[in-house]
C-alpha positions, 0 to 999 in steps of 0.5 A: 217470582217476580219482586211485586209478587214477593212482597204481595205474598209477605204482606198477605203472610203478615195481615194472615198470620195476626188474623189466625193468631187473634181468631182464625180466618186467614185463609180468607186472604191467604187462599185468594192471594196464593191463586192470584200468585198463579197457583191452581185452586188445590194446590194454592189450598195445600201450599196455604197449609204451610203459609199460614202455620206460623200464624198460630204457631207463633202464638203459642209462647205468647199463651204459655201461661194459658197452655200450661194451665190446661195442658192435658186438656190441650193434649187431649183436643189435639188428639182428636183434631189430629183424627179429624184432620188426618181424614179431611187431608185425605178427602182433599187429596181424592177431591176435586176444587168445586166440592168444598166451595159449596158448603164453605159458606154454611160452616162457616156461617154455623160456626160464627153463630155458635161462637156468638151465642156459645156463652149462653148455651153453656150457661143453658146447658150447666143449669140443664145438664150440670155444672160442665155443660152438655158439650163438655168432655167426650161430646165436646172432643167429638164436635172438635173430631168433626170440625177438624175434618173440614180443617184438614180438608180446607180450613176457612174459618177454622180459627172462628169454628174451634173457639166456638167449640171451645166456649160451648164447652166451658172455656168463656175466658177469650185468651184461654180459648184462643190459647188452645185454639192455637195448639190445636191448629197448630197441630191441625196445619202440621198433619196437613203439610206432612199430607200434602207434603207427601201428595206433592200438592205444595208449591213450596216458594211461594208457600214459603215466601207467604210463611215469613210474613205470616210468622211475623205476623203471627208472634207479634198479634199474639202479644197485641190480643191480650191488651184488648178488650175480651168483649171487643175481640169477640164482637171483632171475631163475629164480624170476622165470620159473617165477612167469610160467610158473605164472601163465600156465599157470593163467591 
């Protein structure tokens, strides 16, 4: 690799790992910059696995308050994703680059929309169905199995699709949910890069290059997020999402 590539990798690694840390949709810049690296579609998919890991990872310490609060409930969502990613990661390893480019767009819009008005429909649902909501516990962990498939499987806006999931289910606090969100992708991203380790999908030198900047990128965003505003990150998560969502639709 070239200098100028290296430092493209780092610096795309940086700006990713604090967007997943905050919210999720990395992959966004991440994908794009790996194939500018000269990486083919699915293997620059497989390696953005490894790149952005840290990302969320090295949020975790910044959330330990948050994590240690709803341990068992971390514990719990994570089995479930860990499910759903394990099946996504296959049906990537069996697929084709052109399936998932078609359905992208529309998850991620969905997802968007049900973050934006997940508060309202779990204050619907309480006054409905009693004071969990409709999506809490077992409906909940399935909506989370559901979407980890498309997680493991590419990921783009996964970040914006689990919080979504998260405030349905009753956690309206931003850094509760964002600190569950982050050990869940976590986890999401570990089950991948074993996968694809294994499938030798992973071009590991700039996948590596890309995951010191994102882990950087990631520790430090974590620390930024819980100094701003709740209202302000999640109208900064809305727009996030309808960006990915016109970006896939064009593209």
């Amino acid at each position: 690799m070239s200098i100028e590539v290296i430092l493209m990798l780092v610096a795309a690694g940086f700006v990713a790992g604090g967007i997943n840390a905050i919210a999720g949709g990395a992959t966004l810049l991440s994908f794009p910059v790996l194939m500018a690296a000269g990486l083919p579609p699915t293997i620059a998919n497989a390696s953005n696995f490894v790149a952005v890991l840290p990302g969320n990872a090295a949020a975790i310490p910044a959330y330990a308050k948050e994590i240690g609060k709803y341990r068992n409930d971390a514990l719990k969502l994570g089995a479930f994703s860990l499910a759903g990613a394990a099946i996504g990661a296959y049906l990537l390893v069996i697929s084709t680059d052109n399936f998932f480019l078609n359905i992208v767009p529309w998850l991620i819009l969905t997802a968007t929309l049900l973050f934006a008005f997940g508060g309202k429909i779990n204050e619907y649902t309480t006054r409905k169905f009693g004071r969990s909501g409709l999506a809490a516990g077992w409906p909940g962990y399935g909506l989370m199995f559901l979407f980890s498939i498309y997680g493991g499987y590419f990921g783009a806006g996964l970040g914006v699709i689990t919080l979504a999931v998260l405030k349905i289910m009753g956690y309206l606090d931003f850094h509760e949910a964002n600190a569950l969100k982050n050990v869940t992708n976590t986890m999401v991203s570990l089950l991948g890069v074993g996968i694809f380790t294994v499938s030798g999908m992973i071009s590991w030198p700039e996948a590596l290059v890309m995951m010191v900047g994102a882990g950087v990128g990631g520790y430090s965003s974590a620390w930024f997020a819980r100094k701003i505003s709740q209202k302000l990150l999640t109208f900064a998560v809305v727009i996030l999402g309808l960006c990915l969502s016109v970006y896939y639709f064009i593209k």
